[in-house]
PyMOL Python script that loads the backbone (N, CA, C, O; Angstrom):
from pymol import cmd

cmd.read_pdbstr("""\
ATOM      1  N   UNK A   1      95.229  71.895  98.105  1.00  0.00           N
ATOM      2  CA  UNK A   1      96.320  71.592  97.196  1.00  0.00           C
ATOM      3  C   UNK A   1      95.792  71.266  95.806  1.00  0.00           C
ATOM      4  O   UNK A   1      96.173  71.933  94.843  1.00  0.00           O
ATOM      5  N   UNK A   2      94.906  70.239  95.665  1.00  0.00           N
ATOM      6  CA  UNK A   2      94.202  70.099  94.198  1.00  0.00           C
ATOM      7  C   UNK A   2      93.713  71.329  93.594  1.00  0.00           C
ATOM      8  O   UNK A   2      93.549  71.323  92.374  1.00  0.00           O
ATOM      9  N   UNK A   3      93.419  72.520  94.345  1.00  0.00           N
ATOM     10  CA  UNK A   3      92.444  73.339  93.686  1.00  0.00           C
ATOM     11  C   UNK A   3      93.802  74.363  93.249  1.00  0.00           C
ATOM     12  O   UNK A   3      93.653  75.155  92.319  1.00  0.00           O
ATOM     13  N   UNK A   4      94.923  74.294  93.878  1.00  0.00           N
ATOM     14  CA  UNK A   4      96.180  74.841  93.571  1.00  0.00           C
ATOM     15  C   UNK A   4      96.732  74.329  92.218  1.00  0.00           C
ATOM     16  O   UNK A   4      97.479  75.024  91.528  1.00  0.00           O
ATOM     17  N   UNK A   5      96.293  72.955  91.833  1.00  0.00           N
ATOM     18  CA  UNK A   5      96.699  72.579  90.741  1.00  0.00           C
ATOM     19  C   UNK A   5      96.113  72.676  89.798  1.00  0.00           C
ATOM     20  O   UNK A   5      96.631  72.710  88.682  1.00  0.00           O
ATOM     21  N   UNK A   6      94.564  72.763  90.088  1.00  0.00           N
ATOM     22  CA  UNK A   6      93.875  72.680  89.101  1.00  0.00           C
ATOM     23  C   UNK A   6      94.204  74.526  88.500  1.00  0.00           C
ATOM     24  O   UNK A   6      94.410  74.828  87.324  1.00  0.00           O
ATOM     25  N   UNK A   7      94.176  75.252  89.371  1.00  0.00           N
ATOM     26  CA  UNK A   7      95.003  77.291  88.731  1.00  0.00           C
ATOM     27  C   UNK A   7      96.400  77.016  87.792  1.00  0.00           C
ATOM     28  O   UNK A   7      96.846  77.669  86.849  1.00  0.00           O
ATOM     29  N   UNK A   8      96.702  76.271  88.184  1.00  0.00           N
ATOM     30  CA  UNK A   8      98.434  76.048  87.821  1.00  0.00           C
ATOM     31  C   UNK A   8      97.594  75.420  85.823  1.00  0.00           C
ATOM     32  O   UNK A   8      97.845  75.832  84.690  1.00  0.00           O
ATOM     33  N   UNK A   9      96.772  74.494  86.256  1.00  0.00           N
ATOM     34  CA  UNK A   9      96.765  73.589  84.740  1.00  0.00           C
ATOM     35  C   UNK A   9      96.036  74.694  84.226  1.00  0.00           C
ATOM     36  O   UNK A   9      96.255  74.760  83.016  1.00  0.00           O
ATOM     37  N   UNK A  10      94.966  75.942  84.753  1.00  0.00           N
ATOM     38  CA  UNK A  10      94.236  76.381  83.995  1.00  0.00           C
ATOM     39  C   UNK A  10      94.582  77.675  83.316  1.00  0.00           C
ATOM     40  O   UNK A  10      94.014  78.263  82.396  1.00  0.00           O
ATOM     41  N   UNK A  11      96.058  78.077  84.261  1.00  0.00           N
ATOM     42  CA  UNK A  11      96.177  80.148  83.735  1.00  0.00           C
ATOM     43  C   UNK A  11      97.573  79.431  83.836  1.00  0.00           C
ATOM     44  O   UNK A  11      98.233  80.457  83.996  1.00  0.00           O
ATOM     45  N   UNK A  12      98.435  78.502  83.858  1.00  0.00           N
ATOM     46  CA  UNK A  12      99.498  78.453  83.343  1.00  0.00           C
ATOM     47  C   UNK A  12     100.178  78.831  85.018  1.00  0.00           C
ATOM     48  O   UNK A  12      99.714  79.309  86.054  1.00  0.00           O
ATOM     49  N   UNK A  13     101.736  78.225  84.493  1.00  0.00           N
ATOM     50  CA  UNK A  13     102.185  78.144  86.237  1.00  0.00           C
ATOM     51  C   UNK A  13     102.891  79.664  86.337  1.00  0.00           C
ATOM     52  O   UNK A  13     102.595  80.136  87.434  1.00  0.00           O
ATOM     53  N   UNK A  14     103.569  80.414  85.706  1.00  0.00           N
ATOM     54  CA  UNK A  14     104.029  82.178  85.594  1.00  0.00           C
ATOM     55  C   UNK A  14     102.452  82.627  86.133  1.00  0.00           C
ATOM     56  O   UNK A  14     102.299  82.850  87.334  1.00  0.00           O
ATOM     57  N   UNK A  15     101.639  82.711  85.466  1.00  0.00           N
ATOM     58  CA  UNK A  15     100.835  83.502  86.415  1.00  0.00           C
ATOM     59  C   UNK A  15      99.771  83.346  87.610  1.00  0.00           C
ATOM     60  O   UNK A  15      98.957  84.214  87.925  1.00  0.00           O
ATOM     61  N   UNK A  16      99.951  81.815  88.354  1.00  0.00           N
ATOM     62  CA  UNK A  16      99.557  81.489  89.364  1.00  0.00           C
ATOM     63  C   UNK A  16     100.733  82.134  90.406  1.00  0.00           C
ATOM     64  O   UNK A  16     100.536  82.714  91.474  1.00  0.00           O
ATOM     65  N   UNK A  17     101.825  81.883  89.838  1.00  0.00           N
ATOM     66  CA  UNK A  17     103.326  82.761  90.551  1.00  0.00           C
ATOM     67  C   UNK A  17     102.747  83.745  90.758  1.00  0.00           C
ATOM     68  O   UNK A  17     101.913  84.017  91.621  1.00  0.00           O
ATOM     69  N   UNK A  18     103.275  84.459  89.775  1.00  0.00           N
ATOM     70  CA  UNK A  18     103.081  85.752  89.933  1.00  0.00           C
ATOM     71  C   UNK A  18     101.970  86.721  91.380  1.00  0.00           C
ATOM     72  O   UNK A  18     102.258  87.614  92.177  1.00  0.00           O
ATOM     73  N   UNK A  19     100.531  85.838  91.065  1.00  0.00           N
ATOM     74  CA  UNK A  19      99.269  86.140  91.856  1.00  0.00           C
ATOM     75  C   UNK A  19      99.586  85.578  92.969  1.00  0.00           C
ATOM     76  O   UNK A  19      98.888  85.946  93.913  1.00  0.00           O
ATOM     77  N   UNK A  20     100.562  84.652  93.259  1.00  0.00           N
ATOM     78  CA  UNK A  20     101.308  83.842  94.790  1.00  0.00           C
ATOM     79  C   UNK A  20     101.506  85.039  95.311  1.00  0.00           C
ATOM     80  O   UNK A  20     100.833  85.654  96.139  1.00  0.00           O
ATOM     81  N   UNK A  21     102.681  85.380  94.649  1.00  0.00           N
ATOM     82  CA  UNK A  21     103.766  86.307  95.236  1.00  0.00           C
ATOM     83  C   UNK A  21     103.423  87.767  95.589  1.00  0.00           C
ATOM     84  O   UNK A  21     103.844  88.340  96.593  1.00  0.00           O
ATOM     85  N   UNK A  22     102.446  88.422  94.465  1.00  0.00           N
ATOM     86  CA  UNK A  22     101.576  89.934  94.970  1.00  0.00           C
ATOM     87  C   UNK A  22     100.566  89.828  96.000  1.00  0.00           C
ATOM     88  O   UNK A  22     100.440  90.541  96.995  1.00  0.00           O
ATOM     89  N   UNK A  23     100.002  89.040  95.704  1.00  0.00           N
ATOM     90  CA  UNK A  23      99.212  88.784  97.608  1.00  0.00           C
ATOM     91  C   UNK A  23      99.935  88.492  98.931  1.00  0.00           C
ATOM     92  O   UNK A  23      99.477  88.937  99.984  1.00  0.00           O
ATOM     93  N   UNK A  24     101.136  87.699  98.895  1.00  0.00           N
ATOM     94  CA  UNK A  24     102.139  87.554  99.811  1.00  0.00           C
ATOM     95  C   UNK A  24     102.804  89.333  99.786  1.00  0.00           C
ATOM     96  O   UNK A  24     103.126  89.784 100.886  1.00  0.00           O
ATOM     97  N   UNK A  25     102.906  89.872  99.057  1.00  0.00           N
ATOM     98  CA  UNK A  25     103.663  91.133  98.946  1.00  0.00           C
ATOM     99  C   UNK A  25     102.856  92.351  99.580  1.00  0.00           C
ATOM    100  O   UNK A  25     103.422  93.402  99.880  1.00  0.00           O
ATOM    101  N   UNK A  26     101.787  92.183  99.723  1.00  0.00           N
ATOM    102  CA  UNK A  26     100.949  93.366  99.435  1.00  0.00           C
ATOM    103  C   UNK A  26     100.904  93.635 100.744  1.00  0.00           C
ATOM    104  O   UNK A  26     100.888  94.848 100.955  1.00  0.00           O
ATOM    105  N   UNK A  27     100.872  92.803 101.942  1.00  0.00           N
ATOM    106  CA  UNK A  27     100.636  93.143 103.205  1.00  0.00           C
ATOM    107  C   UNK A  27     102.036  94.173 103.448  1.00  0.00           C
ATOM    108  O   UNK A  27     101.869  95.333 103.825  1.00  0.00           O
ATOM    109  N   UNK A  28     103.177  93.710 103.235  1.00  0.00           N
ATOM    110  CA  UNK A  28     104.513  93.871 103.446  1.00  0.00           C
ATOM    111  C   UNK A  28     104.457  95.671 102.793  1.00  0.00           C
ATOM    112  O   UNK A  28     104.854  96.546 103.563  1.00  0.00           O
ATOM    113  N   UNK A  29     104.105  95.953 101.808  1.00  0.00           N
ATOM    114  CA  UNK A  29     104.497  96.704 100.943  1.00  0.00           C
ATOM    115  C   UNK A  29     103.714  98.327 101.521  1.00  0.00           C
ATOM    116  O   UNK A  29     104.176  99.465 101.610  1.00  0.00           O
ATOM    117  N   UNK A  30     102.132  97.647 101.875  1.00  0.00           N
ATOM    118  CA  UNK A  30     101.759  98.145 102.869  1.00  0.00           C
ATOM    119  C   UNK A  30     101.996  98.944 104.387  1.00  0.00           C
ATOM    120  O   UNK A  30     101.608 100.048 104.771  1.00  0.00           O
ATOM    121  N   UNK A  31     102.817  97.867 105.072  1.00  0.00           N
ATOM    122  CA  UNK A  31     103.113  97.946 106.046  1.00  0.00           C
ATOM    123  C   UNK A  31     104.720  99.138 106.020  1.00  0.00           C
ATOM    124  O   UNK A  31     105.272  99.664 106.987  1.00  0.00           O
ATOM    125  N   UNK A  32     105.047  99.220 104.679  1.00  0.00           N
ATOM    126  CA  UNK A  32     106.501  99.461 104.596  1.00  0.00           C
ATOM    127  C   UNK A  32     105.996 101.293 103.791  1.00  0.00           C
ATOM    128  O   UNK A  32     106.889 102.141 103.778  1.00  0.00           O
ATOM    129  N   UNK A  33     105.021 101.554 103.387  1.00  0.00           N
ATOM    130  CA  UNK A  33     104.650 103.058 103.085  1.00  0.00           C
ATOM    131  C   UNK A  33     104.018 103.381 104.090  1.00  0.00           C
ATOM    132  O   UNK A  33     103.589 104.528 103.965  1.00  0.00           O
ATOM    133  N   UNK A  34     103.634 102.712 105.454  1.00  0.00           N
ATOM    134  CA  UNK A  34     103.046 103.621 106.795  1.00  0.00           C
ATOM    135  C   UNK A  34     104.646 103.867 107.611  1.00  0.00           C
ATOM    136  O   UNK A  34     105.002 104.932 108.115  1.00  0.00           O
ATOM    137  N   UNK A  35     105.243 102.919 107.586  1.00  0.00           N
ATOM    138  CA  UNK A  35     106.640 103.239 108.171  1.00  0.00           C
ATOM    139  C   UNK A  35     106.854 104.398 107.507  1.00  0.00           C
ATOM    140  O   UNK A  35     106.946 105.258 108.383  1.00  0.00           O
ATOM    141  N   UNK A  36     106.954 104.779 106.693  1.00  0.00           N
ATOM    142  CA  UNK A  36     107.875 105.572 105.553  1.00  0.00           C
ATOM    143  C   UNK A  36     107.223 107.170 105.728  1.00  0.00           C
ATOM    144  O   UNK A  36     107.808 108.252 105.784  1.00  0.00           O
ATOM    145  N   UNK A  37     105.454 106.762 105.801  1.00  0.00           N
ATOM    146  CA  UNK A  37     104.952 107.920 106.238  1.00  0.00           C
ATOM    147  C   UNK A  37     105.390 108.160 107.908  1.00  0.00           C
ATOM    148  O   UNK A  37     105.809 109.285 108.183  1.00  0.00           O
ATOM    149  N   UNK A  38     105.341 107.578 108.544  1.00  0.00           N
ATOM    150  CA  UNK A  38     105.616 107.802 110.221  1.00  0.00           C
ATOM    151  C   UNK A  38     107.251 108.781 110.139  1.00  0.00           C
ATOM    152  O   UNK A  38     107.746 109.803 110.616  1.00  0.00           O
ATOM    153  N   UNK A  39     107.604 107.650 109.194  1.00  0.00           N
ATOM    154  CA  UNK A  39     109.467 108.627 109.051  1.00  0.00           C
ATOM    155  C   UNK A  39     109.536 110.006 108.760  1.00  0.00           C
ATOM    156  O   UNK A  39     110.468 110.658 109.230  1.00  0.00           O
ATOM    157  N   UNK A  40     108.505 110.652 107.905  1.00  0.00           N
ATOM    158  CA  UNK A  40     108.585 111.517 106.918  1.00  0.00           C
ATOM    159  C   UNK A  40     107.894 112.455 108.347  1.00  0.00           C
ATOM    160  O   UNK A  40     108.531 113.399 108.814  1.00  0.00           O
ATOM    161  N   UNK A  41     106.852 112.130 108.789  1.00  0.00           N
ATOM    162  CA  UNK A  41     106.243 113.004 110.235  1.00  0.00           C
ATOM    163  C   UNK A  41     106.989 112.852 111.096  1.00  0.00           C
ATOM    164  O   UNK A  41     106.714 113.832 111.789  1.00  0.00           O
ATOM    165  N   UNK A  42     107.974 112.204 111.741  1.00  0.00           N
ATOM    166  CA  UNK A  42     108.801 112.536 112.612  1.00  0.00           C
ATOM    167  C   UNK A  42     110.015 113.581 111.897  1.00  0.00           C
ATOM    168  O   UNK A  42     110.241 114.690 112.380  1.00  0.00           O
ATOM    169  N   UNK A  43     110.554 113.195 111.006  1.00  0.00           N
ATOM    170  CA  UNK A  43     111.602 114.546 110.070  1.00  0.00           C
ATOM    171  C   UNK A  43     111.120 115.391 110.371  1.00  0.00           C
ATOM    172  O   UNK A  43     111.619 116.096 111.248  1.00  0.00           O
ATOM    173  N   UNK A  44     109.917 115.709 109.773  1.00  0.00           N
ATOM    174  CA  UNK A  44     108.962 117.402 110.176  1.00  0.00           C
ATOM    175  C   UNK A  44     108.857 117.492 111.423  1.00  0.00           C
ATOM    176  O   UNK A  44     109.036 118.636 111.842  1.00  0.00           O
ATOM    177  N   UNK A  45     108.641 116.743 112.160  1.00  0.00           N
ATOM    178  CA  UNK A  45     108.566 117.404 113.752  1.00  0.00           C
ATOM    179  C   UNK A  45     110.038 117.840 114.101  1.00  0.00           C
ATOM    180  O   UNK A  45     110.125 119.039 114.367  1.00  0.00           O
ATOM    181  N   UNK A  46     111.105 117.193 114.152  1.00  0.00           N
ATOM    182  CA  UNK A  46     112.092 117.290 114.467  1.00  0.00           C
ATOM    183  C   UNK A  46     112.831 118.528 113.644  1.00  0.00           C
ATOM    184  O   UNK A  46     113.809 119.086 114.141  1.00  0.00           O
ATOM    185  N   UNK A  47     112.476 118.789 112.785  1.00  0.00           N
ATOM    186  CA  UNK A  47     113.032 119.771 111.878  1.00  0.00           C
ATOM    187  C   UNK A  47     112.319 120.989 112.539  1.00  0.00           C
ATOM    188  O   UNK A  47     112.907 121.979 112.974  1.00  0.00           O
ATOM    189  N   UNK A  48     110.759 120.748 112.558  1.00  0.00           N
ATOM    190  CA  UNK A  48     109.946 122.274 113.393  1.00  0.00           C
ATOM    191  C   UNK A  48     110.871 122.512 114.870  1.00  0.00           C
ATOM    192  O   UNK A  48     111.212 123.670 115.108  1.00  0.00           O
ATOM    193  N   UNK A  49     111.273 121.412 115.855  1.00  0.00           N
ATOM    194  CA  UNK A  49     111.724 121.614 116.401  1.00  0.00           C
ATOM    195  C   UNK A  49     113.103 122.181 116.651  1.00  0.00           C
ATOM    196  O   UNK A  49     113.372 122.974 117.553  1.00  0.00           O
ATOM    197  N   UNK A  50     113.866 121.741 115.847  1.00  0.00           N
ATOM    198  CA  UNK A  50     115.305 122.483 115.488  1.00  0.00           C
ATOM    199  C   UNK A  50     115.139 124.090 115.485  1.00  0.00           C
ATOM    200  O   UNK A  50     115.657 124.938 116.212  1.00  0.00           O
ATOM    201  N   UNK A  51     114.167 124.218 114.332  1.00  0.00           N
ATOM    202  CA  UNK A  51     113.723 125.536 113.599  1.00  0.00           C
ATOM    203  C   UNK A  51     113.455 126.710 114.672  1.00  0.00           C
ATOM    204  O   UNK A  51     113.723 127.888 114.434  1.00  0.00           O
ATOM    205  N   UNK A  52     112.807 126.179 116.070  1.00  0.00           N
ATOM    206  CA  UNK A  52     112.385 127.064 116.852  1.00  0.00           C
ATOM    207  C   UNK A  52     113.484 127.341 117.973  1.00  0.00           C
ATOM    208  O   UNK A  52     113.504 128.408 118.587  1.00  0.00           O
ATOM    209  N   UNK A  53     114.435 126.271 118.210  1.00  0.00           N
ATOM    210  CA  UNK A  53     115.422 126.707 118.731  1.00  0.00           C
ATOM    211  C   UNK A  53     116.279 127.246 118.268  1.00  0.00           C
ATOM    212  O   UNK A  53     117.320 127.133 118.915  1.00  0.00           O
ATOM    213  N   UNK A  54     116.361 128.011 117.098  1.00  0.00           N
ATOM    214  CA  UNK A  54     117.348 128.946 116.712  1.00  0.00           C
ATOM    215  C   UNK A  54     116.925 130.771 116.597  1.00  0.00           C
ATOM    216  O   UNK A  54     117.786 131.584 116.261  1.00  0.00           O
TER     217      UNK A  54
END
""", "prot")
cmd.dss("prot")
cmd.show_as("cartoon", "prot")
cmd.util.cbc("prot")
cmd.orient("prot")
């Protein structure tokens, strides 16, 4: 906690925020473009699959 304060007195409290909140974010943001890729490879499978039953 002191060494939290002592960032806060030294770079100002906006950009101890800021550096809070993008390290809290980054796992998330991460985790949310492998979903997005998994989505985008199942579309294409499902679409190849459509494609061949016609």
């Amino acid at each position: 906690m002191q060494e939290l304060l002592l960032q806060i007195s030294n770079f100002g409290f906006p950009i101890v925020v800021s550096a809070y909140l993008l390290i809290r974010i980054e796992k998330k943001l991460s985790d949310l473009s492998n979903n997005i890729n998994d989505l985008a490879r199942a579309i294409e499978v499902l679409s190849l699959k459509r494609d061949s039953l016609k």
